[in-house]
N, C-alpha and C positions, 0 to 999 in steps of 0.2 A: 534426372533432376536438373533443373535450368540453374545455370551457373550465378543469374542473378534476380534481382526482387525489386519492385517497384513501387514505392509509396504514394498512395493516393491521397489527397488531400479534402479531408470533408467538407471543407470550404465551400467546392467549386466541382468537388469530381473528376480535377484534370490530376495527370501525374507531375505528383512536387516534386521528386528527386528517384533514381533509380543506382545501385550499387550493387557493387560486386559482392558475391558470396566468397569467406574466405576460404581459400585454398584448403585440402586436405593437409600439402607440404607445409602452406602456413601454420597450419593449423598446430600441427608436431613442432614447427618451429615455436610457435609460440608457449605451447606449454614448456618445451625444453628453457627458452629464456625462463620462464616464470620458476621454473624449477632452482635452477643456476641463480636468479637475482634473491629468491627467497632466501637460501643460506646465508648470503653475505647481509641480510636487510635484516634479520632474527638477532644477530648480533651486535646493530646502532644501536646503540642506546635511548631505552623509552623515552625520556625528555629530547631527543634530538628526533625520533621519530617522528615525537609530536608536532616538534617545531616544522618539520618538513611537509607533512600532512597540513597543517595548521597553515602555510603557506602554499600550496595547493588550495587549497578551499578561497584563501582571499586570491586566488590571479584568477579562477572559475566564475567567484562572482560577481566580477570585475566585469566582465562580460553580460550581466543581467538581462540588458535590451536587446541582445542577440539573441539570449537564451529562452527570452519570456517570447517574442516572435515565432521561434523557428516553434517550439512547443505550440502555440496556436496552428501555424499553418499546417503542423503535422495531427494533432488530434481534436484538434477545436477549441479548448476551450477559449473563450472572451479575452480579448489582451487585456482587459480593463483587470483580469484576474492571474494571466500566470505570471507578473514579476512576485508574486506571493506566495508562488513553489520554490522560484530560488530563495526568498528570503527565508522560508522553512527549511531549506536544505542547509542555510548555512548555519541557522540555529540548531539543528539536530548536530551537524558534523565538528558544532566546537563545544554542545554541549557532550558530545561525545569523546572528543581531545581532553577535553576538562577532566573529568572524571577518571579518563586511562588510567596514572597512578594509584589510584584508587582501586579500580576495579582489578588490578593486573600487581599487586601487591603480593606477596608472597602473603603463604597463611602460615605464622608459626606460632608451633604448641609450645603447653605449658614448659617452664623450665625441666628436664628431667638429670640429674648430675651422672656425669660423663658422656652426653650428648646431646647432642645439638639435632633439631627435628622439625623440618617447616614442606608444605608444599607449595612447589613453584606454579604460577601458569604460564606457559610456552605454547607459540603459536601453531596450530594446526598445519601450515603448509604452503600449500595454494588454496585460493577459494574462488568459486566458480559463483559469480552473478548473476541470475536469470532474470532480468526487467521488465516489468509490462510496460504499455504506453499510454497508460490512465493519468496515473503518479510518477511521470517517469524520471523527475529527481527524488522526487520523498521516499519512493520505494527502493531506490539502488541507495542510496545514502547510509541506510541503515543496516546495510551490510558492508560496505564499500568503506566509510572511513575507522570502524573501529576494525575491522579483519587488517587493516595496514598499520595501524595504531598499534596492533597486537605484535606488529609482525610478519604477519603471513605477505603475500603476493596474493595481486587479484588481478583474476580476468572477468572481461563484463560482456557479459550476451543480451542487449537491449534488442526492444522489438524491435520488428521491420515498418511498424509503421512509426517508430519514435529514434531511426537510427543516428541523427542526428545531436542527440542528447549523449550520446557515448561518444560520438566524435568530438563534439567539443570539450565534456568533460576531459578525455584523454589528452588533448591538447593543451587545457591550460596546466594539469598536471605535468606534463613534460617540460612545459615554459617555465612551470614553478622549481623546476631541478628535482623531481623524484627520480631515482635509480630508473634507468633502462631498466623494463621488464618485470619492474615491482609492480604496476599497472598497463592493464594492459585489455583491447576489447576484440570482440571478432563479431561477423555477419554469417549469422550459421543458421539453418531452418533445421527443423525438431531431428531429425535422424542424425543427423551431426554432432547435435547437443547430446545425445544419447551415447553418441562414442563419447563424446571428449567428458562426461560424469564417467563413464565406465575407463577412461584412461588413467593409469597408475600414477599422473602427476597431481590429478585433479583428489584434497584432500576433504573440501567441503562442499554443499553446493544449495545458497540460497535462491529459493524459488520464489516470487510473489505472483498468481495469477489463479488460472483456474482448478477444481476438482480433479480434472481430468489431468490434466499438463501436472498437477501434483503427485497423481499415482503413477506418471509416465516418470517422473522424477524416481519414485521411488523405486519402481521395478529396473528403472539402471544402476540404482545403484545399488539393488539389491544383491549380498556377498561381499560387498567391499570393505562393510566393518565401516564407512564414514560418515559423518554428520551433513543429515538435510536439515534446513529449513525451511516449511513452509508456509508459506502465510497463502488464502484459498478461497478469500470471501466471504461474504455472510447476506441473511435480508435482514437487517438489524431491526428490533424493535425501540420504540419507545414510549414510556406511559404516560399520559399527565393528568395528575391527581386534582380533585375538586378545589385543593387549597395552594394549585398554582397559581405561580400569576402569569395568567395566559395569554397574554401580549407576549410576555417573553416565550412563553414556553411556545407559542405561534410561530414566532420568529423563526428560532431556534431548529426546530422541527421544519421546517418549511424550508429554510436554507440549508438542513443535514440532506434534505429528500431528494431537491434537484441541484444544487451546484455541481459544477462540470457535468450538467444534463443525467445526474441522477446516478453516471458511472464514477463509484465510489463503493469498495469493498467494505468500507463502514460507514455508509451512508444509510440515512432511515427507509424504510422501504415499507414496516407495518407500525402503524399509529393505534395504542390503545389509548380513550378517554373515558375517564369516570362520566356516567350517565348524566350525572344533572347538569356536567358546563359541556356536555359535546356539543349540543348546539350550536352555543356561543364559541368553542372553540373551529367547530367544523366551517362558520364563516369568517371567520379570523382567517382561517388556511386559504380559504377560499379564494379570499380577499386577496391577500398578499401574493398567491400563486399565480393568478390573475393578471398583476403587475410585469412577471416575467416580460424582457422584450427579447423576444426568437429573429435572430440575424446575422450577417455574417461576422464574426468573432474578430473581425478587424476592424470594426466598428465601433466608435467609445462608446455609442449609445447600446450597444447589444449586451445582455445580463444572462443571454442563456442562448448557448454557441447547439452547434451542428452534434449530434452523437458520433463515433469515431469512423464510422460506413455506415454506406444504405443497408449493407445487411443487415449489422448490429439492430439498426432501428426496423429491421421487419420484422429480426425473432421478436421483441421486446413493443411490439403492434402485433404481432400473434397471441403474447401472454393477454395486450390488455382487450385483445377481442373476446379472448377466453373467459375473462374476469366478465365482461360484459353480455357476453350468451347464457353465463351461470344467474344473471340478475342483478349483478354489481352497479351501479352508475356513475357516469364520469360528471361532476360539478364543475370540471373546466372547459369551455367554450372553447373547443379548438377552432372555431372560425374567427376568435381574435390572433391566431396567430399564425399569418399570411404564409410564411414561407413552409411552417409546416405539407410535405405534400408524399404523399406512399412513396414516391421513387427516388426519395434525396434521403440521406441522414438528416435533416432537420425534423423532429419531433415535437409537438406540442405538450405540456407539462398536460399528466393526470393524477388526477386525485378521486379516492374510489370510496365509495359508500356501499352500505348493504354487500359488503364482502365477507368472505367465511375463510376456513383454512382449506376449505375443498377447491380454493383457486390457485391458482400457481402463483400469482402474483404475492398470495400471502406465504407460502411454503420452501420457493425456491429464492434462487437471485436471479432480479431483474433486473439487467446494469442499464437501468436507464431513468426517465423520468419521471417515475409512475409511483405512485405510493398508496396506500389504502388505511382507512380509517373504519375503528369499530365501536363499538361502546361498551363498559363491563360496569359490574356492580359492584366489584371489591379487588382491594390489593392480590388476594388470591387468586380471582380468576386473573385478572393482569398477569402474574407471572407465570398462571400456568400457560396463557397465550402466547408469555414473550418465549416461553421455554420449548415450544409445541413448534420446533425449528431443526433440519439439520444441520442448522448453523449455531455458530456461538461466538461469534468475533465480536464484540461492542453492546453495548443496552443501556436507556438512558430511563431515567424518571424525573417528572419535573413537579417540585413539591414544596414546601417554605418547610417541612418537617424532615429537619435531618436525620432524627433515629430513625423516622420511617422511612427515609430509603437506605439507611442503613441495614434495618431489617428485609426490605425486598430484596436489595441488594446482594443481601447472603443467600437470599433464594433459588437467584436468575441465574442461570446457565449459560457464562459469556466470560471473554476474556478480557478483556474490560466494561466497568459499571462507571458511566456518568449520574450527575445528579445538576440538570439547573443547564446541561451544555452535551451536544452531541458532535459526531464527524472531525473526531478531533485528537493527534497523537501528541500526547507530549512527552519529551525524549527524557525525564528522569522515572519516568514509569516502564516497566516490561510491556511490549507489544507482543500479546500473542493471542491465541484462537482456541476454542477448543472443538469436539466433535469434524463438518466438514470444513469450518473454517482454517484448518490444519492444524502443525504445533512449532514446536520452539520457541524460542522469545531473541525479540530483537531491539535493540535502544534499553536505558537502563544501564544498571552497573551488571545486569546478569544477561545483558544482551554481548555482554563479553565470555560470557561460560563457552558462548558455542564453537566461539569464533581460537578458543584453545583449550588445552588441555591439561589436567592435571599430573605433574611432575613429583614423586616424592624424595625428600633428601634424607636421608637416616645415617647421619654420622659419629662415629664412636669416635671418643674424645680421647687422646691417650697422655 
């Protein structure tokens, strides 16, 4: 195995930066720190936790305009757009400070005379971070500051093509005075990661990424008796009923489908619309998709950056060949947009008609910028389409009638249901999946369940 790893930059195709893989010795080093800081870190007291955490997060993103750059130059997106990951990260990470006492509250029962009887939550451990490089602050964030909140100690395994986001993270954390060894990241390719879940330090281990890299998660850790999380994707649907209003529901839908070039684990990927406004709606999309400007993502004028590699954008030019040989057709003019070309990660935004579920683009996940639109006749066929998925992470309907998407809503088979707003977490609600989108929950007061454990106290009064 080569000692190190080389990040490519889809800007330009040349190499951004290249780093060492950590050491095996490190590696035991590290866990043993993480081991040794968690004891003595389970015993700060939660308000002081907080406070420590809580100042971590402000010296982090202090740092913004470093953060929002190196994030472009490493996975593309538009600098016009990722200072709007750090500012998500820091509302997730203090609406998650916020609430600790709350969520991490002892449960005690009713009075019962001569004892006293409550259960505690006490943190899991260590907790093992596994990052992808889509979301690479929104998705570590949400394991990362309430597992510390909690107590526990974290190490963080970002990708290699976003390894720059854990190194600064971990640096302003150190600046801000966290305990040696309460946080902590390493550069390890999949067989590594496989030991260090299957090592007897590692007590949790949140995964966000793919299918596969999910059951790889599970089968290390399978025998251990400890808590995964995974979150695993989706092709999210969303419906918009005749009595939207479809300006907005256009919008709304159009920038769930491609922002950061489509790769988004709950971003829209299948459009159902009541028959009588698809028309009207399908050039509303049309329109507005159109506008996209494809360039490079250092650019203030560019709205729609590089996909993350040429690869990424061949498999996802394979799906939408396929879509296109089944009869599908694409309504966007990819010869307005110049840079798109087969041999670069730059891909031109599609939008698909005359699509069915017999295409991949409607059944699996396409992490890119392709989306497909159909027409139905009723709320029922709608959710049997949005449900006709191995996925279930997110699903949106755009309606002016709130019982009726209340009603669909109890239908659709997802882990979260919008109404009126799609591609979008907000941190007092549970984030989770259901089918292959994975399970657990993360953000929320119960995104703290995972992150520890139940304690009971049973004491006889004398």
């Amino acid at each position: 195995m080569s000692s190190e790893f080389i990040t490519i930059s889809p800007i330009d195709g040349q190499e951004l930066l290249r780093r060492a893989y950590t050491s095996e010795a490190e590696i035991a080093a590290v866990l043993a720190r993480a081991r040794n800081a968690q004891r003595a870190w389970k015993h700060v007291p939660l308000a002081e936790r907080c406070l420590a955490v809580g100042a971590a997060v402000e010296r982090f993103v202090r740092d913004k305009d470093e953060i929002a750059e190196a994030i472009t130059r490493q996975m593309g997106r538009p600098l016009r757009y990722t200072p709007g990951e750090v500012a998500g990260f820091e509302e997730r990470a203090r609406h998650m400070i916020a609430i600790a006492p709350q969520a991490l509250a002892p449960l005690d029962l009713p009075p019962k005379e001569g004892y006293r009887r409550y259960i505690a939550r006490e943190p899991m451990g260590v907790a093992l971070t596994i990052a992808p490089w889509n979301y690479p602050l929104l998705t570590a964030v949400n394991s990362i500051v309430p597992a510390l909140v909690a107590g526990n100690a974290v190490i963080l395994k970002h990708s290699s093509q976003t390894p720059l986001c854990a190194e600064i993270m971990h640096r302003a954390f150190i600046q801000a005075g966290l305990p040696e060894g309460v946080f902590q990241y390493v550069h390890a390719a999949h067989a590594t990661v496989q030991r260090m879940i299957q090592a007897p330090e590692v007590d949790y281990v949140s995964f966000t990424g793919s299918v596969s890299g999910g059951k790889a998660v599970e089968a290390a850790a399978a025998g251990r008796y400890i808590g995964t999380g995974l979150e695993l994707g989706g092709n999210d649907p969303a419906y918009v009923r005749a009595d939207a209003d479809l300006a907005q529901a256009a919008q709304s839908v159009v920038d769930g489908a491609y922002f950061n070039s489509g790769q988004s684990c709950c971003g829209i990927q299948r459009i159902y619309v009541e028959r009588r406004v698809y028309p009207e709606f399908v050039e509303r999309a049309v329109a507005l998709a159109s506008q996209y400007v494809l360039g490079n993502p250092l650019d203030p004028a560019t709205t729609l950056g590089p996909m993350v590699r040429a690869s990424a954008a061949r498999e996802v030019r394979g799906m939408l060949r396929e879509a296109l040989d089944k009869g599908a057709r694409n309504l966007i003019d990819a010869s307005r947009f110049g840079m798109a070309r087969d041999d670069t990660a730059y891909m031109a935004p599609a939008l698909l008609v005359d699509v069915d579920h017999g295409m991949s683009v409607m059944n699996q996940e396409c992490f890119g910028p392709v989306a497909g639109i159909m027409p139905v006749d009723s709320d029922m066929q709608a959710v049997e389409l949005m449900n006709d998925s191995p996925y279930g992470l997110s699903a949106a309907v755009f309606t002016r009638d709130t019982e009726a998407a209340l009603r669909i809503g109890q239908h659709v088979e997802t882990g979260t249901f919008f109404m009126n707003r799609c591609d979008y977490l907000d941190p007092a609600l549970a984030w989770t999946g259901i089918k292959n989108s994975g399970r657990g929950v993360s953000l929320s007061v119960l995104g703290y369940e995972a992150l520890t454990r139940a304690k009971s106290f049973h004491l006889r009064l004398l």
